[in-house]
C-alpha positions in Angstrom: 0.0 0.0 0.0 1.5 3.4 -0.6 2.3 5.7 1.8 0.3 9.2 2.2 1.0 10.1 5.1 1.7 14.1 5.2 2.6 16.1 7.6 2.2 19.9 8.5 4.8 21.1 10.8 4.3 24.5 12.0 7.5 26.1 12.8 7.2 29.2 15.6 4.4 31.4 16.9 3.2 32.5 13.7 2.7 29.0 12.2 0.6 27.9 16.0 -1.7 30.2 14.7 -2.1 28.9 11.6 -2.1 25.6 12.7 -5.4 26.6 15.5 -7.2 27.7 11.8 -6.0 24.2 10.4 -7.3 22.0 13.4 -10.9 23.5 12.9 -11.0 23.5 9.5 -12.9 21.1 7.5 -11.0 18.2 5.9 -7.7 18.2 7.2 -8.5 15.4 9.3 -6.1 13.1 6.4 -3.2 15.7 7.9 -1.4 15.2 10.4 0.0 18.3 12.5 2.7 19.4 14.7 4.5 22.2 16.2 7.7 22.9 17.2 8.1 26.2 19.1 10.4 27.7 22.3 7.6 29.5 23.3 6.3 26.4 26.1 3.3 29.0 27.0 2.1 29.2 23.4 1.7 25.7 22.6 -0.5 25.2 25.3 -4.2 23.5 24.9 -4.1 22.7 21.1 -6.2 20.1 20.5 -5.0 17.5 17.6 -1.6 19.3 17.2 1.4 17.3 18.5 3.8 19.8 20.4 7.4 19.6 19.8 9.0 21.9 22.7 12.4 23.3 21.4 15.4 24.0 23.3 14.3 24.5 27.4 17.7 24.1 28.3 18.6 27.5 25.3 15.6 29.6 26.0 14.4 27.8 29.6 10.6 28.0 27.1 10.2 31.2 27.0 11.1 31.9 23.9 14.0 33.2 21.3 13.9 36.9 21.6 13.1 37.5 17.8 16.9 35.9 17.2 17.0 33.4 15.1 20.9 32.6 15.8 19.6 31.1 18.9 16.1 29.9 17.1 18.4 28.0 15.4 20.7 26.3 17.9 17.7 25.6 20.3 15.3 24.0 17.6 18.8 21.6 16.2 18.9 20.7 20.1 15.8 19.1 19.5 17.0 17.3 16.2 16.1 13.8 17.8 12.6 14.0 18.5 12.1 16.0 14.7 13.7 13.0 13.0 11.5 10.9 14.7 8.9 12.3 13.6 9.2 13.1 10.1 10.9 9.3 9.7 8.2 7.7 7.5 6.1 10.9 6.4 5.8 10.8 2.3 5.5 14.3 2.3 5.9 16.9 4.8 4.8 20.6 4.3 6.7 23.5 6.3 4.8 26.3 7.3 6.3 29.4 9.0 6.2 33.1 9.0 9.1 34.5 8.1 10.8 37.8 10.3 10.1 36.4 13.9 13.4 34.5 15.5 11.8 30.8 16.0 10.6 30.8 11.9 13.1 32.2 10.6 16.1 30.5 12.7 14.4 27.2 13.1 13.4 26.5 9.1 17.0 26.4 8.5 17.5 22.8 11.0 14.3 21.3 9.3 15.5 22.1 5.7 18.7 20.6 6.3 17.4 17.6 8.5 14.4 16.7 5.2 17.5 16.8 3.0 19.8 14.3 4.4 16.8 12.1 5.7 15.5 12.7 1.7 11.4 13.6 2.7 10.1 15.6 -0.3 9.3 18.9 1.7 7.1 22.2 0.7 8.2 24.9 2.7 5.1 27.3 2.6 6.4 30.4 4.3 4.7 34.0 4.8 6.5 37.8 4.7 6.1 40.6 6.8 2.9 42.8 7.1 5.2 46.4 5.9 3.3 47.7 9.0 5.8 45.1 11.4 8.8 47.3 10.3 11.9 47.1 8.6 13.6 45.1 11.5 11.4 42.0 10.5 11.6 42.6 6.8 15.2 41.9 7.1 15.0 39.2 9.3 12.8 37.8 6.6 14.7 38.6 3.8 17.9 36.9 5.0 15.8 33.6 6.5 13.8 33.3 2.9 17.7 33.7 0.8 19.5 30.7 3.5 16.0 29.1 3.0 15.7 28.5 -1.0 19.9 28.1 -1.3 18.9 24.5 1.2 15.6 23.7 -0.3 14.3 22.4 -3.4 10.7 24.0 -3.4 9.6 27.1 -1.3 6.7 29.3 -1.7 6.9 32.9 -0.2 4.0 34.7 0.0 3.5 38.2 1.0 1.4 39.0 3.8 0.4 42.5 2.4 -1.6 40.3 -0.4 -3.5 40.5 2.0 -4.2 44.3 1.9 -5.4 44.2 -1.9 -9.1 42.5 -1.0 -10.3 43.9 2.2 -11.4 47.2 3.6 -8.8 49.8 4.9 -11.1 50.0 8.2 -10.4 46.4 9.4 -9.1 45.9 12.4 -6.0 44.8 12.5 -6.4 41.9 15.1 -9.2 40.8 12.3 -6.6 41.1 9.6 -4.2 39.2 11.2 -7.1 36.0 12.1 -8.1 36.5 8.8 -4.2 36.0 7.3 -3.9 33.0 9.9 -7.3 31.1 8.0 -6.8 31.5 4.5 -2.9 30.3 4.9 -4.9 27.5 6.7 -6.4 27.1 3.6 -3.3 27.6 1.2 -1.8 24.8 3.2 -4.4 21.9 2.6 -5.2 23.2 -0.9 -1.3 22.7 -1.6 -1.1 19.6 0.5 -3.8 18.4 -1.8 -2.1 19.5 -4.8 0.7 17.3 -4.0 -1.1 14.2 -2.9 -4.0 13.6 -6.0 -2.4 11.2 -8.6 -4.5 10.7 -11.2 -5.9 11.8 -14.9 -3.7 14.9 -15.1 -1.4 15.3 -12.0 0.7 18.5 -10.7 3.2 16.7 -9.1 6.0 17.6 -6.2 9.0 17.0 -9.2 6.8 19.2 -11.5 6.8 21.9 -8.7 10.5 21.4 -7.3 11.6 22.1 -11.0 9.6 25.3 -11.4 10.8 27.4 -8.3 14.3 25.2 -7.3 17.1 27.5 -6.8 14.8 30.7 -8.0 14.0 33.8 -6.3 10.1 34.2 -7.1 7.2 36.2 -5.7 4.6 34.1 -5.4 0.7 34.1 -4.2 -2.3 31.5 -4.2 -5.9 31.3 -4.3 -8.2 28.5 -3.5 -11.7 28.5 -4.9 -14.6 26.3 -4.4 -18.0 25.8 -6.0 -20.6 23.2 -5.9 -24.0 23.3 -8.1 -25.1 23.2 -12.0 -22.6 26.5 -12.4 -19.8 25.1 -10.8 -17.2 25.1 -13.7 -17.6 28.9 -14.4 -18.2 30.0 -10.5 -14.8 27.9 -9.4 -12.6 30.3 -11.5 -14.5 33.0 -10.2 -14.3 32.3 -6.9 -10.6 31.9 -7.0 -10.0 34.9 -8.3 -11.5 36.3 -4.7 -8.9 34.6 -3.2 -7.1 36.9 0.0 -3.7 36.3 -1.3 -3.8 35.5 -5.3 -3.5 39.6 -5.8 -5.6 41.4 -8.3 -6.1 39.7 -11.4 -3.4 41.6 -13.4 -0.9 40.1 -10.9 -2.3 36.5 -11.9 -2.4 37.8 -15.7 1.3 38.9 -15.6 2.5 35.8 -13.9 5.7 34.4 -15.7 3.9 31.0 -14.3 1.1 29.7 -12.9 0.3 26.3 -11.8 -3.6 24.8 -11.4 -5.0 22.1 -9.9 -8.9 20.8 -10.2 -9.9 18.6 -7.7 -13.8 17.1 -7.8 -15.4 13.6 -6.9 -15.9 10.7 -8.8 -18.6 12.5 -10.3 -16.0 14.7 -12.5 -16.6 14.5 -16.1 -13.7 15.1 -18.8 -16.2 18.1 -19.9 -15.7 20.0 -16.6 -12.6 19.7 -16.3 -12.2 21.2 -20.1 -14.9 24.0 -18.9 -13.0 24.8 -16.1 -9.9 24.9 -16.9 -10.6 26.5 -20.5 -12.1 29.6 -18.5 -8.9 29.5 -16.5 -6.4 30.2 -19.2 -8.3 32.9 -20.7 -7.8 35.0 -17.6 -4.0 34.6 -18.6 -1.0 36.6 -20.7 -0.4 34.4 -23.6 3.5 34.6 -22.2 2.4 32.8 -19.2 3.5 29.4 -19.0 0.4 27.0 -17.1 0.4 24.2 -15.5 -2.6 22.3 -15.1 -3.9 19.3 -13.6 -7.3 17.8 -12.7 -7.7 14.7 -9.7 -10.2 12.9 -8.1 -10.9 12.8 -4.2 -13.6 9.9 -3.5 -14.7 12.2 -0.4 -15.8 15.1 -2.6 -19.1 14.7 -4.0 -20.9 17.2 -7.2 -18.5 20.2 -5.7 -14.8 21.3 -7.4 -11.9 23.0 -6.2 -9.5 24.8 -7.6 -5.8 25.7 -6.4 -3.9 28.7 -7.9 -0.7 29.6 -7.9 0.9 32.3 -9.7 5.0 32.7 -9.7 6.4 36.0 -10.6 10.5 35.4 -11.1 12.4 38.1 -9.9 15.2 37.2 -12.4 13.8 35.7 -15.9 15.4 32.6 -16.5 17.6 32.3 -19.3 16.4 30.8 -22.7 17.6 27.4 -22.7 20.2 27.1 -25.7 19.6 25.3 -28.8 20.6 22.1 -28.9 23.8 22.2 -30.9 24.3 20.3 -34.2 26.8 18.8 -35.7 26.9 18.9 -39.9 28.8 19.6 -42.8 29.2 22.7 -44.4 29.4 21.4 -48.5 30.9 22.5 -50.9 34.9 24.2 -51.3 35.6 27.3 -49.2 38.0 30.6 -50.7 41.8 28.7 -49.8 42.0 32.1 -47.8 39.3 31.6 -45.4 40.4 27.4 -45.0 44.1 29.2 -44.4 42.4 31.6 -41.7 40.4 29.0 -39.5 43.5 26.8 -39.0 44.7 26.8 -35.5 48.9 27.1 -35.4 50.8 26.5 -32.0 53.9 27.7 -33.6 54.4 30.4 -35.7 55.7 28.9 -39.7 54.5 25.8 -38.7 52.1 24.3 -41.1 49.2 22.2 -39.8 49.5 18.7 -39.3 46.8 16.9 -41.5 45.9 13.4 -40.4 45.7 10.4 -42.6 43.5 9.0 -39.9 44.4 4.7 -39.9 46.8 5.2 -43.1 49.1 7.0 -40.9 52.0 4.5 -40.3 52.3 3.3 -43.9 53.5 4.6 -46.8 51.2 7.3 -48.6 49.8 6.4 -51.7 50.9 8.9 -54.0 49.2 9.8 -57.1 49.8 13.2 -59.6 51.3 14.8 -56.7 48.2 14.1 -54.0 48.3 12.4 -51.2 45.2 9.1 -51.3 45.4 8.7 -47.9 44.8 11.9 -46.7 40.4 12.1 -46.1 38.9 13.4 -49.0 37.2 16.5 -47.1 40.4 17.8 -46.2 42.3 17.4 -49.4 39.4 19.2 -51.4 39.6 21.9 -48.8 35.8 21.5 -47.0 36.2 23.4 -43.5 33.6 20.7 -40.9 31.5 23.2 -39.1 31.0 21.0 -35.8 30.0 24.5 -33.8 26.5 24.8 -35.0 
């Protein structure tokens, strides 16, 4: 039997939160969650999360002090109980919000510890609201570079998404509760992305090879819609999404990868509908990925996962592949004389007989037989194009 089991391990005080959102939402009950923090007093009564304390003996649980040198070193005290856990997982997702010490310090042990131990790993990591200050933005910034140069797939998103949808009188304790649920919902929808194998799957290589080793801006949407409409009012809803930006953020994406999940009721005409509608919303320099899978749970309902990558460095073109042929046909002597490559100056080129070289040369009217015909009529091999 294969083995699905994921796991969501929250990293710090900032991924508790999100982790609270997770436990009481609606089918993550496949998942299975756990949080490391070296805040002791913040881990306290959650209900179906396992609780990974982190370095007592560094921070006696109280925790880091925004530092995530010693975020670090306390969370790799606690390597032990971490491998233990993640031993057998066939997929583990990282969440953490980047810019507070515990995050930013401890992602650093779990990347490296997923790595040797060779768990496929999503690291699903937030940025700084720009209202939190500079202090954290750097914190961030640093955390998110060590981050992607020790992991294969990380997706940053930026809190102040967040700030495009709602209304400039929200309360910021609501803003923040809000952030904390629909990165509750990023999380499954991604977890979910990664787990459906199927008709047309978006799978963890697919993913790593997108964003490994590249600096990217990236947000997501989930949408979901059940009903006779549903095909049209998924894309719609997605588009709603807190932290997928406007739709000319999605329209300028360099890529954006899609996934359709429905019930065993999904017919190869929705799934056209659906993601047909999709595409249309994009730049035709956009690259898309799209897949479509079946959960047996979900019954006459869709839902569609978004995400949109903006690169902050284009990749380079990949070169053509280079051929090897024969210019035909007897070059100027000039231009033969110019392309040959002399060590010493006056020294003539040495032209190879190739296997006729260590007997004697079969001379006729002055020309040498063995020498290969291209080179005694003067043809220059172009072996550069």
């Amino acid at each position: 039997m294969q083995n699905t089991r994921t796991i969501i391990l929250g990293v710090g005080g900032g991924a508790g939160k999100v982790l609270r959102s997770l436990a009481k939402t609606g089918g993550a009950e496949w998942l299975e969650l756990a949080h490391v923090d070296t805040d002791t007093a913040d881990m306290e009564g959650i209900e179906g999360i396992k609780s990974i304390p982190a370095g007592i003996s560094w921070t006696q649980g109280q925790g880091c002090g925004g530092d995530p040198v010693v975020a670090e070193k306390a969370v790799g005290a606690g390597i032990r109980e971490l491998k233990a856990l993640l031993a057998d997982a066939a997929m583990v997702v990282v969440v953490g919000c980047l810019g507070r010490g515990t995050a930013s310090g401890g992602v650093q042990i779990v990347s490296r510890l997923v790595r040797e131990e060779h768990i496929p790993a999503f690291f699903f990591v937030t940025m700084p609201f720009a209202i939190e200050g500079n202090g954290r933005r750097e914190i961030a910034d640093v955390a998110l570079r060590d981050l992607r140069e020790n992991s294969d797939l990380v997706i940053a998103i930026q809190n102040d998404l967040l700030f495009t949808t709602i209304s400039a009188d929200t309360r910021l304790n609501e803003a923040f509760l809000m952030a904390d649920q629909v990165l509750a919902d990023g999380v499954i929808g991604i977890a979910e992305l990664i787990r459906c194998r199927g008709m047309m799957s978006v799978d963890f290589a697919s993913l790593r090879a997108l964003l490994k080793n590249r600096e990217a801006d990236c947000s997501f949407g989930i949408g979901r819609a059940s009903g006779a409409d549903k095909t049209t009012t998924v894309v719609d809803e997605v588009f709603k999404s807190p932290m997928l930006g406007d739709r000319d953020f999605v329209n300028q994406s360099d890529v954006v990868v899609a996934s359709l999940i429905g019930g065993n009721d999904l017919a190869i005409g929705e799934i056209t509908q659906c993601l047909s509608a999709l595409t249309k919303q994009l730049d035709s320099k956009t690259k898309a990925y799209v897949g479509a899978n079946v959960v047996e749970e979900r019954s006459n309902d869709l839902q569609l996962t978004l995400i949109a990558v903006h690169y902050k460095h284009k990749p380079e073109p990949e070169p053509e592949p280079k051929r090897r042929r024969v210019t035909r046909g007897k070059r100027k002597a000039k231009d033969a004389v110019e392309e040959k490559q002399y060590d010493l100056p006056f020294v003539e080129a040495v032209v190879s007989a190739g296997i006729f070289g260590n007997v004697a040369a079969t001379i006729r009217e002055g020309e040498n037989l063995d020498t290969p015909v291209f080179q005694r009529k003067g043809v220059v091999l172009d072996l550069n194009n």
